[in-house]
C-alpha positions as CSV (number, residue, x, y, z in Angstrom):
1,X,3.4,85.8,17.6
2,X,5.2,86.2,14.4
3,X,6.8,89.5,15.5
4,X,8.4,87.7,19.0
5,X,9.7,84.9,16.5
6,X,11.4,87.6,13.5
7,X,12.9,89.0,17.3
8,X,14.3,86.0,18.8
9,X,15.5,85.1,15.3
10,X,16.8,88.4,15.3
11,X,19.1,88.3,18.4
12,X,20.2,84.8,18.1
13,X,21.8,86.3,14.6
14,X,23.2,88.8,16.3
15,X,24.8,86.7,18.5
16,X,26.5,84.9,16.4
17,X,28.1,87.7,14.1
18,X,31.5,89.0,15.3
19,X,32.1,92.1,17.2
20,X,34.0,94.7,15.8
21,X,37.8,95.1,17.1
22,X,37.2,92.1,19.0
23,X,40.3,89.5,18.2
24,X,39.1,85.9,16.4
25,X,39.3,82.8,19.1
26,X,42.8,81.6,18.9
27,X,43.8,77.9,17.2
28,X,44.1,75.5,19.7
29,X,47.7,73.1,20.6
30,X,47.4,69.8,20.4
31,X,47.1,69.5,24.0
32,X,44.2,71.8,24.5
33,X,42.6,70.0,22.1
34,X,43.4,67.0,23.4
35,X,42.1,68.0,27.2
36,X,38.6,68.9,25.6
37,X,38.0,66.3,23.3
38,X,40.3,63.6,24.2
39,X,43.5,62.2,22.9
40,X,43.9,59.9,20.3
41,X,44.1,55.9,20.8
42,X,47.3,54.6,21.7
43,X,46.9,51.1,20.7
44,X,43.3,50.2,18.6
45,X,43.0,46.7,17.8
46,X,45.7,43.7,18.9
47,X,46.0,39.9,17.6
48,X,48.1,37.3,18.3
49,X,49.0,34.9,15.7
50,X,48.1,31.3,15.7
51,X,51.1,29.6,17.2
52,X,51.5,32.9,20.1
53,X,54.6,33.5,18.9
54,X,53.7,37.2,17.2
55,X,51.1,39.8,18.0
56,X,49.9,42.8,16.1
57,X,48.4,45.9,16.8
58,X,47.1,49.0,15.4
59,X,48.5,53.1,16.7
60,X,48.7,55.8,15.4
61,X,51.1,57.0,12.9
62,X,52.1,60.8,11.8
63,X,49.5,63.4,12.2
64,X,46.3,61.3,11.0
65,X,47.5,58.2,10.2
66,X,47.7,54.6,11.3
67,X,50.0,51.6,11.2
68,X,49.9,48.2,11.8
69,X,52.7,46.9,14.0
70,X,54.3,43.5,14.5
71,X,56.1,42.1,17.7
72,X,58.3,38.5,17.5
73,X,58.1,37.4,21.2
74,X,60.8,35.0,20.0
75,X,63.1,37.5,19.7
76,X,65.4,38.5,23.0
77,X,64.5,41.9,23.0
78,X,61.3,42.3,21.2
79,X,60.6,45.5,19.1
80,X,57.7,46.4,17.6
81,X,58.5,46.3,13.5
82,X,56.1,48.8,11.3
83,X,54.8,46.4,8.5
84,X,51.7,49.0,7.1
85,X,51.4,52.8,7.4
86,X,48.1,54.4,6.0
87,X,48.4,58.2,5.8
88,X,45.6,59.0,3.2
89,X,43.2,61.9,4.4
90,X,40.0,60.3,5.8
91,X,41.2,56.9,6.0
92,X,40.9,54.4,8.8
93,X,42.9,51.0,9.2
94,X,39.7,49.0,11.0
95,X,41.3,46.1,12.1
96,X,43.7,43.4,11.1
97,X,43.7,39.5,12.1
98,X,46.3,36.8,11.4
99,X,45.5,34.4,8.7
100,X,48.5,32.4,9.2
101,X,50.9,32.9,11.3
102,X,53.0,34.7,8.0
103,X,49.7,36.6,6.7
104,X,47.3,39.4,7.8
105,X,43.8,39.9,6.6
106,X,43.6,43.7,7.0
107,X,40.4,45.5,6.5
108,X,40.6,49.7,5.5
109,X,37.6,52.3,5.0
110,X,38.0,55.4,3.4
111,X,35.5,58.1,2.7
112,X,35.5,60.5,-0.1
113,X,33.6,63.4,-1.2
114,X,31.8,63.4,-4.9
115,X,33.2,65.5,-7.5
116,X,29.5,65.5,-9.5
117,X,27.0,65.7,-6.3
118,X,29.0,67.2,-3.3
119,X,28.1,64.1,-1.1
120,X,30.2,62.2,0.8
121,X,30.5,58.1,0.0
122,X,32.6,55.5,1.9
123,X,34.1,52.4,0.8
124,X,36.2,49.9,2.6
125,X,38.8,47.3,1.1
126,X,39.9,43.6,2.5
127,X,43.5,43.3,1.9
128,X,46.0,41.1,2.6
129,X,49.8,41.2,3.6
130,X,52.5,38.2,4.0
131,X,56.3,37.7,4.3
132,X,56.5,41.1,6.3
């Protein structure tokens, strides 16, 4: 029994070592990598503010990041202003409501690896953001 084991363990080793002169799996484009595992969000979370006048909402921003934009539907031609962009590695903007109709309550989580242990901790911060 032990001997089909040590030969199963055997192959399935084998299997996953690289041939010689055969060429390493290419990198994939965004797009490829987008077909298999899906694209990123375009818009994640949306508020609108107490009186309707403004709404919010979180997309993505650069390569990894995300930002929260604003919208005046007052305005003639509404256009979405940027008022926070988080770009840090491993970071997420969760969510962000109005407070007032002049104030988010935004909440972040990051995660970080240990420097002493190797393991990986997360943390997540409530901040807040007027007069944009």
């Amino acid at each position: 029994m032990l001997h089909k084991f040590k030969f199963a363990a055997g192959v399935a080793a084998a299997a996953l070592c690289p041939v010689p002169g055969q060429a390493p799996a290419h990198a994939e484009t965004p797009q490829e990598t987008a077909q298999l595992f899906g694209a990123r969000e375009g818009v994640r979370h949306v508020s609108l503010s107490p009186d309707g006048s403004k709404f919010s909402y979180i997309a993505p921003y650069g390569a990894q990041g995300e930002a929260l934009y604003l919208v005046d539907l007052t305005q003639a031609t509404p256009a979405p202003q940027r008022v926070i962009a988080l770009t840090v590695e491993r970071s997420n903007l969760d969510y962000c409501e109005f407070a007032t109709n002049t104030r988010f309550v935004c909440r972040t989580s990051f995660s970080r690896d240990s420097n002493v242990s190797g393991d990986i901790f997360g943390y997540s911060r409530l901040r807040s953001r007027c007069r944009w």
